[in-house]
N, C-alpha and C positions, 0 to 999 in steps of 0.2 A: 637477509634470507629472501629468494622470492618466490613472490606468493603463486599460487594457481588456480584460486577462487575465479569461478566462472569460467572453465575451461569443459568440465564436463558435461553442462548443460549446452555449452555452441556445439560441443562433438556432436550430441544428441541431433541435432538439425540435420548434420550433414547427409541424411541417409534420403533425403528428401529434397535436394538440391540437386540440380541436374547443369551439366555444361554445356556455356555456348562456343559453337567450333570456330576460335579467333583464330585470324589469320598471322601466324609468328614464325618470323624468319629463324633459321636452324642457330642453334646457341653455338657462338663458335670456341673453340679449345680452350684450355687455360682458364687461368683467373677471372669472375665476371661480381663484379660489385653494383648490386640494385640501387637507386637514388630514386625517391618519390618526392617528388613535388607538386603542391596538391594547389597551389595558387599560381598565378602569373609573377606576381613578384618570386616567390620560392625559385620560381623556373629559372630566372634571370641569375640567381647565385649560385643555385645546382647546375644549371648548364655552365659556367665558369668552373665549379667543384669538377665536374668528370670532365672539362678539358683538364686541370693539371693531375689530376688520378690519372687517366691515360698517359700522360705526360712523364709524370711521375712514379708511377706505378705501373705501366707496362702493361696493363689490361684493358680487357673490356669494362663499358659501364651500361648499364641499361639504365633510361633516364625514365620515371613512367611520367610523365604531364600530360594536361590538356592544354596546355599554350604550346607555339611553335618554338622550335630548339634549330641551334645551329646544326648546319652538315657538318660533321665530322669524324673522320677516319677512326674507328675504334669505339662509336657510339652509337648505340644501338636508340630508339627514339619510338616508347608504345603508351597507348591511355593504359591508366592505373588498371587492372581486374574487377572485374563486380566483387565486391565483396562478402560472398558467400563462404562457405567450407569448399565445396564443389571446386567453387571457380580459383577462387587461391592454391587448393592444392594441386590443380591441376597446370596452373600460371607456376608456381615453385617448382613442381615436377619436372617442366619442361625448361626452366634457367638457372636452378639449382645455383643460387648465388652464395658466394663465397662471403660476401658482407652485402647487408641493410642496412643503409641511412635514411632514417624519413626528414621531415622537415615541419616546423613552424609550431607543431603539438597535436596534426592531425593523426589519429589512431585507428585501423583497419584493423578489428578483432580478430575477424578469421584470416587475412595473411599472417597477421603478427602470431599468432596460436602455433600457425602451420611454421613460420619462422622458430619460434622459441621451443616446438616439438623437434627440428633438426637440428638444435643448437647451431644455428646460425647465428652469429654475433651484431648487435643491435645497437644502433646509434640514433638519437636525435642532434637537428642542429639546426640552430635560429631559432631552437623555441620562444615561443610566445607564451603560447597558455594549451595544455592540454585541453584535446578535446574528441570525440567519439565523430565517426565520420558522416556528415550528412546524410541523412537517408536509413538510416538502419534503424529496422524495426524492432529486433531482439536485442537492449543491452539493459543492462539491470545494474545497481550500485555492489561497486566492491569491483567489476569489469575492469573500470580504467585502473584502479590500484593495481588489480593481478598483471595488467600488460604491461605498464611502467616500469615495476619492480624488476623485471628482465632487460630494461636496458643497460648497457654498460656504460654506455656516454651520453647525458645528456647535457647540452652547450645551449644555454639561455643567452637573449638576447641583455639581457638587466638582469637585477638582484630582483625586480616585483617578478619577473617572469621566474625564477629560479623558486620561487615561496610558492608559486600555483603549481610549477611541478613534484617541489615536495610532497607540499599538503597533499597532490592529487595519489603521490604514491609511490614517486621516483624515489628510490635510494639516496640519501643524505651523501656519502662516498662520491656518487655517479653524474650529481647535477652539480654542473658550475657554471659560474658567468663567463661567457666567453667573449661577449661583444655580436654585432654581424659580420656573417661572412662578406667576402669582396662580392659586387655584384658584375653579373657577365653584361656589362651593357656591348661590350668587347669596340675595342677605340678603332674604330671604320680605317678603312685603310685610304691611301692616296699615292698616285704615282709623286713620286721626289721632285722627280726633274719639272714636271706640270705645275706644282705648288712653288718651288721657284720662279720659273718663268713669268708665272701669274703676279708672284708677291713683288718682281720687279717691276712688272707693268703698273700695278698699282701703286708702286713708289709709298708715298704716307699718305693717300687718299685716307679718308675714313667709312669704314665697308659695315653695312649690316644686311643682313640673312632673314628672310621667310622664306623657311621650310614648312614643306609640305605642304603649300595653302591652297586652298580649299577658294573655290570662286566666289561662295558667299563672305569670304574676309577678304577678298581684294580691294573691295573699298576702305576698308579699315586702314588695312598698308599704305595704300597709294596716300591717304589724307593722312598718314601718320611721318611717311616720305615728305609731302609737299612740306607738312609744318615745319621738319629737319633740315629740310634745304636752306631753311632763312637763315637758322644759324649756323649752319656747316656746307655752303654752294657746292663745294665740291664730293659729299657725301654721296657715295653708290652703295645703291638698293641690287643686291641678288636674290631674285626670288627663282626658289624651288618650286613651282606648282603642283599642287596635289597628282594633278593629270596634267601627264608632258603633250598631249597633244592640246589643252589649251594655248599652248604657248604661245602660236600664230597669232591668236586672237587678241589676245590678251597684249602683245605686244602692239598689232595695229591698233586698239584702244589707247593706252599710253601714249601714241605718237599721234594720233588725231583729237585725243581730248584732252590732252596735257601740254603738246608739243616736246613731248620729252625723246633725245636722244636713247635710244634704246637698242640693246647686240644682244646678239642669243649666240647663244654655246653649238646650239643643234644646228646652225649657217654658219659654223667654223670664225664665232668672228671673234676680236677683243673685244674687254671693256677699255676702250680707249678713254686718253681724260675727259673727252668732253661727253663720251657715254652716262647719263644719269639711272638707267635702268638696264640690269643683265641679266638675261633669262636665263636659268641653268638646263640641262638638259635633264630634264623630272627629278629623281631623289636619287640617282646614279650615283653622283660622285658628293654627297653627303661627307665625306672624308675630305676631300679638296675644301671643300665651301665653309665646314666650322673651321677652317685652320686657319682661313684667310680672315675669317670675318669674325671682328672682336663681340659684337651683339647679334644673339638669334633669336626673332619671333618664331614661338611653337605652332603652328597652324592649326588651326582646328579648335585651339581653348579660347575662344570667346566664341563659340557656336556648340561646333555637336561634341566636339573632345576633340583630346591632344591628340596628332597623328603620329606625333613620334616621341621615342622615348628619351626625357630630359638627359637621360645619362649621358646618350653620345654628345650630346653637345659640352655637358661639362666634364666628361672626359680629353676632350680636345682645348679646351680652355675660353670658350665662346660664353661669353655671359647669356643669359637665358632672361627672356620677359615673356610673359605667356598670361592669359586670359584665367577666367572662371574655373574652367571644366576642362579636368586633367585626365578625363574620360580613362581609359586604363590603366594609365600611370599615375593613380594616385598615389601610390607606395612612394614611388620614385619621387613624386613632387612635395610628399608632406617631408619627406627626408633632407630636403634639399631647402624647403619652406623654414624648416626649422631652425637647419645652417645659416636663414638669410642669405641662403646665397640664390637666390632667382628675383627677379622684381614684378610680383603680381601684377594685372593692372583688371579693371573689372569691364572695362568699357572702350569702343573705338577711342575717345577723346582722352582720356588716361594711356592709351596705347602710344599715343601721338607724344603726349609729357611725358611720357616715361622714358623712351626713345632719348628726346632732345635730354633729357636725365645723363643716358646712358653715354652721350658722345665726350662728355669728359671722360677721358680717357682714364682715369683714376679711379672711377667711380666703375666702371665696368671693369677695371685689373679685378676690384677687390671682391665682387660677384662672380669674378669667373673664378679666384682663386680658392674662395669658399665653396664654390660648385666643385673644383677638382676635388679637392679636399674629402668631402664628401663619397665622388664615383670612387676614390681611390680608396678611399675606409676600410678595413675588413680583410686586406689583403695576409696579415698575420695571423686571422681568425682562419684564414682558407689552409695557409700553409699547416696550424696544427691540427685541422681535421684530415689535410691530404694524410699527415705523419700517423694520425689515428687512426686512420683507415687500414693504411700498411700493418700498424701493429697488429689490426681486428684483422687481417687476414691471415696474417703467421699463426694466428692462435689455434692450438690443437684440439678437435670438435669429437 
């Protein structure tokens, strides 16, 4: 049965809520399935969910986050509503979505009210742990029970996550473990013929990757390089730099303070064999550069944070060594930490050993194949939410 405790005192506000005039693109025809993602990590599975919903389902999805989402044909891309009465019914009024899925256990009382008053059909997925949405000054006990009780699906991460949703009020029927969904790190793309060409010039050299680096790690690399060369002479360093215009520089550095052989991608040149250092052209072709190169330094974690997100790299099968500070992808790193599949290291000089760690070639299959493992996860979870979705939308309201 579900409840509606605490519905008629939120009504009570609305008459005292006033709307702010957002700017929202015209709701277009047909089918339109709402997805809220209320964190960064959410965003990264949700944005994967309404590519295969579009995909799959043939509709629109309106994604609400406040992280960046990909472009794509059929997806619509707004921050969440304030969450007033006001501003939800006037946000619903204007998208009038055929299905609601939130995500992770965040609860927005007055959209979800304005949702379960149109019987719009309601979905959680990836729950964690129920919880009321930051910032709301009006909610009183018995709230999160009445809003729960109205979803029809709710898809926990674990069995401890599935007990916080009962307790909190979900329907025993409604909540299951489902595992997580796939995450959209979405696997970079790369011209064919290029990644060939390349893979033949490098013959069996052995290749490692700093992405994204940031100038204050370039000393870290360069002394992480020189140490790898003693055991592996013919080992090339591709560095992606944070900023492609340092590249000039950075390059005449290298060859006057190293004496090191050095070709950049941006002067059309090869890494020839006796090239030691290849400058990529900034983070462009990130999709060429994991495919070739079996180790990738994360730029950014042993300073201010990670610049890019673990996934693409172990999506493409590039073992991962990375610093401290996973700066926004902690989600993505504790998941991947947990697999053993990345090789921490906390300091330049761990950087350097971890490295010469990683050129046995064994030793880096078996962190990359633990890293795919992992980006790949969840891909079954995505397919019976797409299948969930579809059925929440046949459903007659």
């Amino acid at each position: 049965m579900a409840y509606s405790f605490g519905f008629p005192l939120l009504k009570s506000t609305a008459r005292r809520e006033t709307v702010t005039e957002l700017p929202r693109p015209a709701r277009p025809e047909g089918r339109l399935v709402w997805l809220h993602a209320p964190t960064l990590d959410a965003a990264r599975s949700m944005s994967e969910l309404a590519r295969r919903v579009i995909f799959d389902e043939g509709c629109t999805v309106l994604l609400t986050t406040p992280a960046p989402a990909p472009s794509l044909g059929g997806l619509i891309v707004q921050p969440g509503p304030p969450d007033t009465p006001a501003e939800a019914r006037a946000f619903l009024d204007h998208w009038q979505p055929d299905a609601a899925v939130m995500s992770e256990g965040e609860l927005r009382p007055s959209a979800l009210r304005e949702i379960i008053e149109r019987r719009v059909p309601l979905a959680m997925v990836d729950g964690m742990s129920p919880y009321i949405l930051p910032g709301r000054e009006r909610w009183w006990p018995g709230q999160m029970r009445g809003l729960l009780a109205h979803f029809r699906y709710v898809l926990t991460v674990d069995e401890t996550a599935a007990r916080a949703f009962r307790k909190a009020g979900g329907l025993s029927g409604s909540v299951v473990v489902s595992g997580r969904m796939e995450e959209g790190s979405g696997v970079l793309p790369c011209t064919e013929a290029e990644r060939a060409a390349l893979a033949r010039t490098l013959a069996t050299r052995p290749v490692w990757l700093a992405v994204a680096l940031p100038e204050a790690e370039e000393a870290a690399v360069i002394a992480a390089h020189r140490h790898a060369l003693r055991l592996a002479h013919r080992l090339l360093l591709v560095i992606a730099p944070r900023d492609a215009a340092r590249a000039p520089a950075l390059a005449a550095q290298l060859q006057k303070d190293y004496g090191w052989t050095v070709a950049s991608r941006a002067a059309d040149e090869e890494p020839e064999p006796e090239t030691e250092v290849f400058l990529a052209d900034g983070q462009t072709e990130l999709g060429l550069w994991y495919r070739l190169a079996p180790v990738s330094y994360l730029g950014g974690s042993l300073t201010t944070g990670c610049l890019r997100d673990p996934m693409e790299a172990a999506a493409l099968g590039s073992a991962v060594i990375h610093g401290p500070r996973p700066g926004i992808f902690g989600g993505a790193m504790g998941r991947l930490g947990a697999a053993r599949a990345t090789l921490p290291v906390s300091s330049p000089a761990e950087l350097a050993e971890g490295l010469s760690d990683l050129l046995a070639p064994d030793r880096a299959a078996r962190l990359a194949h633990a890293a795919w493992a992992v980006a790949s996860d969840g891909t079954d979870v995505t397919d019976r939410v797409v299948a969930l979705i579809g059925r929440m939308m046949d459903i007659e309201r």
